[in-house]
C-alpha positions as CSV (number, residue, x, y, z in Angstrom):
1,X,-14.8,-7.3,6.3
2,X,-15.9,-3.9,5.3
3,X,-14.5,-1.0,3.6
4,X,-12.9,1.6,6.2
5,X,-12.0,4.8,5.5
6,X,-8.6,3.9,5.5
7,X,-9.2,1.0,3.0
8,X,-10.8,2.9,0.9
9,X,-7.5,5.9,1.4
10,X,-5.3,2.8,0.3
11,X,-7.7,1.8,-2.9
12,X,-7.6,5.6,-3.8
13,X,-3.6,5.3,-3.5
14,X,-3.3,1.9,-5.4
15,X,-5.7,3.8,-8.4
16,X,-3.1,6.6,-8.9
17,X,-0.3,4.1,-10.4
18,X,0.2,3.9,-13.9
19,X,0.2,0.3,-14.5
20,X,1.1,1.0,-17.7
21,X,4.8,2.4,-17.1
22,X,6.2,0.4,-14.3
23,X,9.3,2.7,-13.8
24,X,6.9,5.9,-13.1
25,X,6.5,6.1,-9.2
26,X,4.4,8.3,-6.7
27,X,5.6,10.2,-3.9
28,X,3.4,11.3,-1.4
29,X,4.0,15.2,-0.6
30,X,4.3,16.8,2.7
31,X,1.0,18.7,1.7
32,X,-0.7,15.7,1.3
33,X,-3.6,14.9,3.4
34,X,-2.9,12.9,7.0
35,X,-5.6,10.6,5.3
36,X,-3.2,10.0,2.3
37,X,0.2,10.2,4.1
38,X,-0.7,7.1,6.3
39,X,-2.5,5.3,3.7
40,X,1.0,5.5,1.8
41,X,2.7,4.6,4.7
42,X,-0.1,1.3,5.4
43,X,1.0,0.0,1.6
44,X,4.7,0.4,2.5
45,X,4.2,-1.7,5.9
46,X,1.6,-4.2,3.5
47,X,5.2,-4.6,1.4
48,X,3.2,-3.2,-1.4
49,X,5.1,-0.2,-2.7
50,X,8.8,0.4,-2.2
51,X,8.7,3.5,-0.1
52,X,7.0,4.3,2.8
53,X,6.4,7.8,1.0
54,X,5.3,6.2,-2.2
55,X,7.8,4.9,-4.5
56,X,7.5,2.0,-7.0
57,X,5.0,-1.0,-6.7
58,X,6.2,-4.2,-5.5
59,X,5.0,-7.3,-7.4
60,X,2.3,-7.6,-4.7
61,X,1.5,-4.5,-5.3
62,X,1.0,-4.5,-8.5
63,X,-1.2,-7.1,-8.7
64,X,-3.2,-4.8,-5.9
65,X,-3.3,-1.9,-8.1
66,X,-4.1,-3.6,-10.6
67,X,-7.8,-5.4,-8.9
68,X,-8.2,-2.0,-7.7
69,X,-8.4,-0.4,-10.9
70,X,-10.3,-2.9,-12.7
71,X,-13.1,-2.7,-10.0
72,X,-13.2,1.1,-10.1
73,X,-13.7,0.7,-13.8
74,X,-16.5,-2.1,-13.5
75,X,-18.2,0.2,-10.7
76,X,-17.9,3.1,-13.0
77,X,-19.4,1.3,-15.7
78,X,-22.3,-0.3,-14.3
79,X,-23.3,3.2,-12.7
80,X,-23.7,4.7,-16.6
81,X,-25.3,2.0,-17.5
């Protein structure tokens, strides 16, 4: 298994949640990229955000988000060090 482009659309998607404030959502908008609108649309379908055009995270997602955050950090780190 490798990272797609689409993958790596979702990953870019699960980053932008604030983990830290569960009852902020995203919502995808219309002038969004086609790249971005389906990758929203995958995480609905994955059942991990509420919305197909963004929403809340589910539980699954949230633990998604959450391993996607804490290896863009640990990727981010070891390339300043």
């Amino acid at each position: 298994m490798s990272y797609t482009p689409e993958r790596v659309a979702e990953l870019d998607v699960l980053c932008q949640f604030n983990l830290e404030n569960l009852q902020e959502g995203l919502k995808v908008h219309h002038d969004a990229s086609p790249a971005t609108i389906a990758a929203f649309e995958r995480l609905h379908e994955k059942g991990l955000t509420s919305q197909p055009d963004g929403g809340y995270l589910t539980s699954l997602g949230r633990d998604a988000a959450e391993q996607a955050q804490k290896l863009l950090i640990i990727l981010a780190e070891t390339a300043e060090a």
